[in-house]
C-alpha positions in Angstrom: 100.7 95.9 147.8 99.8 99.3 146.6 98.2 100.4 143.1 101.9 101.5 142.0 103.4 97.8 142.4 100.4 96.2 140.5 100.9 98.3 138.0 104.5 98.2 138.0 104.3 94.6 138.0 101.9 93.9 135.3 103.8 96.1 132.9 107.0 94.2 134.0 105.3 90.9 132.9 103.8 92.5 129.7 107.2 93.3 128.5 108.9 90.1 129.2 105.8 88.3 127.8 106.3 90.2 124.5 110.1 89.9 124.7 109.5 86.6 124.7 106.8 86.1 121.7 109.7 88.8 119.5 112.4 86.6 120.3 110.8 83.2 119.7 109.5 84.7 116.2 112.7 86.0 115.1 114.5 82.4 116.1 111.9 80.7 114.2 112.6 83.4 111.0 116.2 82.7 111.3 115.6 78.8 111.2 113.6 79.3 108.2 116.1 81.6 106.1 117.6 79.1 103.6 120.8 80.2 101.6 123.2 83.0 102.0 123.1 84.4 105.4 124.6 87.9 104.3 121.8 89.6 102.6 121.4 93.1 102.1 119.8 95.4 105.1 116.7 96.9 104.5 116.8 100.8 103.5 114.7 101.7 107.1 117.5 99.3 108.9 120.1 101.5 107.0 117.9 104.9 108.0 117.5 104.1 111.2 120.2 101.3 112.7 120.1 102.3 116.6 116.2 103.0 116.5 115.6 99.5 114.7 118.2 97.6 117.4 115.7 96.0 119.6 118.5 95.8 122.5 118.6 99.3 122.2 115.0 99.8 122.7 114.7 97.5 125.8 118.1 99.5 127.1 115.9 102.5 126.8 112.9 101.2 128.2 115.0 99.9 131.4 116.3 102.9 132.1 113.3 104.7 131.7 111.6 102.2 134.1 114.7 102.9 137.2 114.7 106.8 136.7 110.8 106.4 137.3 111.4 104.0 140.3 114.2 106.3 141.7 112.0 109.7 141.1 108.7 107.5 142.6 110.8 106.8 145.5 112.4 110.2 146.1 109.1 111.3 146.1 106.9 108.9 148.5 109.7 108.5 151.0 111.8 112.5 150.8 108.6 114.3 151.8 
């Protein structure tokens, strides 16, 4: 494997490690929250709802990852 694919790879597994950790933090906040479950969003939430949305984020980040897959391969393999 080449210097591209390990790198590839180990940011790959870096962002499903901390996709993990997030999710298994915000389960565990969730099981904690005692009471009424509608409670009012924060004002930054309110500011900022799609930049806050971490499914948004990670959408973002994937297709930031294939455009710079597809433009690595155009490259290496059109010349």
């Amino acid at each position: 494997m080449n210097l591209f694919v390990n790198a590839l790879s180990i940011v790959i597994v870096g962002v499903l490690a901390v996709s993990l950790v997030y999710t298994l933090v915000v389960a565990r906040k969730q099981k904690a929250a005692e009471g009424d479950i509608d409670t009012n969003i924060p004002k930054p939430v309110q500011k900022h709802i799609y930049l806050s949305n971490p499914i948004f984020l990670s959408y973002g980040i994937f297709f930031a990852l294939v455009l710079f897959i597809i433009l690595f391969c155009a490259i290496t393999f059109l010349r």
